[in-house]
C-alpha positions as CSV (number, residue, x, y, z in Angstrom):
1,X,0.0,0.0,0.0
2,X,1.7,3.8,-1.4
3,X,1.9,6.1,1.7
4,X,0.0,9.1,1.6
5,X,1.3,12.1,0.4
6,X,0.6,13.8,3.9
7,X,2.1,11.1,5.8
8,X,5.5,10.9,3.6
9,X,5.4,14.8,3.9
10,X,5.0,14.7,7.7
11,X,8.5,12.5,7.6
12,X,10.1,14.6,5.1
13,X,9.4,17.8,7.7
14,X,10.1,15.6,11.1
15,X,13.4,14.0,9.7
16,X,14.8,17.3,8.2
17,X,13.8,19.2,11.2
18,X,16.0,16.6,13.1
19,X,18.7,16.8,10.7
20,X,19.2,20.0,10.2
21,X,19.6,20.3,14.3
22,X,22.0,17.9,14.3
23,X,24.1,19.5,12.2
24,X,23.9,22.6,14.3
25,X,24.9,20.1,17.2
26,X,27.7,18.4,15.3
27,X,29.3,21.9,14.7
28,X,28.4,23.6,18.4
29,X,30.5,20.0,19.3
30,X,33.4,21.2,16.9
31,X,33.1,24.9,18.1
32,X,33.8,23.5,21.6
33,X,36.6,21.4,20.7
34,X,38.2,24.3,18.6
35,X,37.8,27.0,21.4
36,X,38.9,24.8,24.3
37,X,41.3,21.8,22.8
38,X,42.2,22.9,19.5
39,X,43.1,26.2,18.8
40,X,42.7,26.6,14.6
41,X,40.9,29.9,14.0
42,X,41.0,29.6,10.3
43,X,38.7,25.9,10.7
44,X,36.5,28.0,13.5
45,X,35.7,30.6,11.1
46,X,34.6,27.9,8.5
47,X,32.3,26.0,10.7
48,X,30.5,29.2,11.8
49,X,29.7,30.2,8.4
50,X,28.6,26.6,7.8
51,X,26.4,26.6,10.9
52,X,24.7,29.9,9.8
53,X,23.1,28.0,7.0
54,X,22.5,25.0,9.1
55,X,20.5,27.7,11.2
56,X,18.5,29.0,8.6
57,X,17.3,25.6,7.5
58,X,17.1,24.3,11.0
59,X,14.3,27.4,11.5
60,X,12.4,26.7,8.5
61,X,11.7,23.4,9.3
62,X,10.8,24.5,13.1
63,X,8.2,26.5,11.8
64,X,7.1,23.5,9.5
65,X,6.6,21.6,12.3
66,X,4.6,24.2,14.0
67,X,2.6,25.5,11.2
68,X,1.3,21.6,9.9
69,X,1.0,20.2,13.8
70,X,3.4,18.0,13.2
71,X,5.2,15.7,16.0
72,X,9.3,16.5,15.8
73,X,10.9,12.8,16.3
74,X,11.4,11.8,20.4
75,X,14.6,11.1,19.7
76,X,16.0,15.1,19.5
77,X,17.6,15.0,23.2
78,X,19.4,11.8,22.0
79,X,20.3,13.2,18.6
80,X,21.7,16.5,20.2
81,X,23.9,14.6,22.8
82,X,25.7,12.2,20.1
83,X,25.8,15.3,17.9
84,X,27.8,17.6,19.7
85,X,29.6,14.3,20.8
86,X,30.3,13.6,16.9
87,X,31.5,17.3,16.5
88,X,33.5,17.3,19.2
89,X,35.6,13.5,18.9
90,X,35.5,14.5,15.1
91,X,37.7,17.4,15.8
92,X,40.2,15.8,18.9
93,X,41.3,13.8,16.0
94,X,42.5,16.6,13.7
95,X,41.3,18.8,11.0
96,X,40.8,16.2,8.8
97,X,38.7,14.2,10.7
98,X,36.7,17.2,11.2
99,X,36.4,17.8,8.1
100,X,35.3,14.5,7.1
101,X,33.0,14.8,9.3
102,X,31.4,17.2,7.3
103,X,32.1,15.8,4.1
104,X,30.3,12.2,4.9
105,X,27.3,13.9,6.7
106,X,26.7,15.9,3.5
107,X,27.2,13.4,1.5
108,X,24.2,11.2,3.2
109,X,22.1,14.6,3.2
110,X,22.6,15.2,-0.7
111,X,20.9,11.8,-1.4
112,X,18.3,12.2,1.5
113,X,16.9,15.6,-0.2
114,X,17.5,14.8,-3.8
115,X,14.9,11.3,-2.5
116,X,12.4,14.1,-1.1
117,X,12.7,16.4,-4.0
118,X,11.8,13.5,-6.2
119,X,9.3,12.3,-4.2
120,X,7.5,15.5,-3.4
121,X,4.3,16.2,-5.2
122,X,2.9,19.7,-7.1
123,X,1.2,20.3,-3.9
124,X,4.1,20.6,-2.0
125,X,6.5,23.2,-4.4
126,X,7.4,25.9,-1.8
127,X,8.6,23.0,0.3
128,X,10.3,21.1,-2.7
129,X,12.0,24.8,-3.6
130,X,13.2,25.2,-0.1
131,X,15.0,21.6,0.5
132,X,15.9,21.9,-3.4
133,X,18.2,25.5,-1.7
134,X,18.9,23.6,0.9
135,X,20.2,20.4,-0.6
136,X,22.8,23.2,-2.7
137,X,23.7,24.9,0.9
138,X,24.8,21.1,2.0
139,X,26.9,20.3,-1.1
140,X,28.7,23.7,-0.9
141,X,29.7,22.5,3.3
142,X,31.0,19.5,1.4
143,X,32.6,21.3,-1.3
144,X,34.5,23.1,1.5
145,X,35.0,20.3,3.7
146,X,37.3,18.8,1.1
147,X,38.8,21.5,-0.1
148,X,39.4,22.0,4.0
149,X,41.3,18.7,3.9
150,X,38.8,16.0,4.1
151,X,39.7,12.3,2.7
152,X,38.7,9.0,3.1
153,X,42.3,8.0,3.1
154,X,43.5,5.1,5.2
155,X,42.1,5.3,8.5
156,X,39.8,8.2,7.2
157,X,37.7,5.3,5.2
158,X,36.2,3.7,8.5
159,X,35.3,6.7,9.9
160,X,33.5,8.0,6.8
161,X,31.1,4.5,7.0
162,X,30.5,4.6,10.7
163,X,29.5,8.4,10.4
164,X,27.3,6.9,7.7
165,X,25.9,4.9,8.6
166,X,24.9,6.5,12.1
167,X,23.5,9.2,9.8
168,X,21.4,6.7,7.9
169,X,19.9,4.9,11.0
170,X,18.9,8.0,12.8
171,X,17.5,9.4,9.6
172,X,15.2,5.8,9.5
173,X,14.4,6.3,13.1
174,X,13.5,9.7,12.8
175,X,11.1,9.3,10.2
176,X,9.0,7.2,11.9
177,X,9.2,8.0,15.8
């Protein structure tokens, strides 16, 4: 049986909502790490800019939530703790692990919205037109993030697929709960 459109919609707002905080949680994890542990103002100044735009999509999707009544996922304190605990482990390893970071979360986002924008009906344009910006916001961070000195290098290769798949489980779970 297809899902209705209002149900798939409701996931598509709950799951990006959750995302999108998580990546401001991921970075406010990095921030910490980079004014306490790891002095590198040039990387600080990057991840701010990043989490500006991670800002501006985490506040559309707030008042998405708000506006169609819909439930945000019960996992959000969860999310926020291993997300600034992601940022934050990321960065103790170095700049390129940080980086990474960025690189393999975007990576997993770009195919998540480019599935919504695919999926999404006429009905639903604005919303299509915002994650379609959106989607183009993530894959500049990831542009960056390599030019910033992400790889997948050696070592670099496992942590790309555990940061992937972490970001693929709680994007299942937060669909649904």
């Amino acid at each position: 049986m297809k899902k209705s459109n209002k149900k798939k919609v409701e996931e598509f707002i709950r799951v990006d909502h959750a995302g999108e905080r998580g990546a401001i949680k991921i970075y406010e994890g990095q921030l910490l790490a980079l004014n306490t542990l790891c002095k590198n103002d040039e990387l600080k100044k990057t991840i701010e800019e990043m989490k500006i735009h991670e800002i501006e999509h985490a506040n559309f999707f707030e008042k998405e939530i708000k506006k169609r009544g819909i439930k945000p996922t019960k996992f959000l304190p969860l999310w926020d703790i291993l997300g600034v605990g992601l940022g934050f482990g990321s960065t103790i390893l170095g700049n390129k692990a940080a980086m990474l970071c960025t690189a393999s979360v975007e990576e997993v986002i770009d195919d998540h919205y480019q599935n919504q924008i695919n999926e999404l009906e006429e009905d639903e344009k604005e919303l299509k037109k915002k994650i379609e910006k959106f989607r183009k916001d993530e894959l500049h961070h990831k542009n960056i993030a390599y030019e910033k000195g992400a790889t997948k290098i050696g070592i670099y290769s496992i942590l790309d697929k555990v940061i992937k798949t972490g970001s693929k489980i709680a994007i299942n779970i937060s669909e649904k709960i």
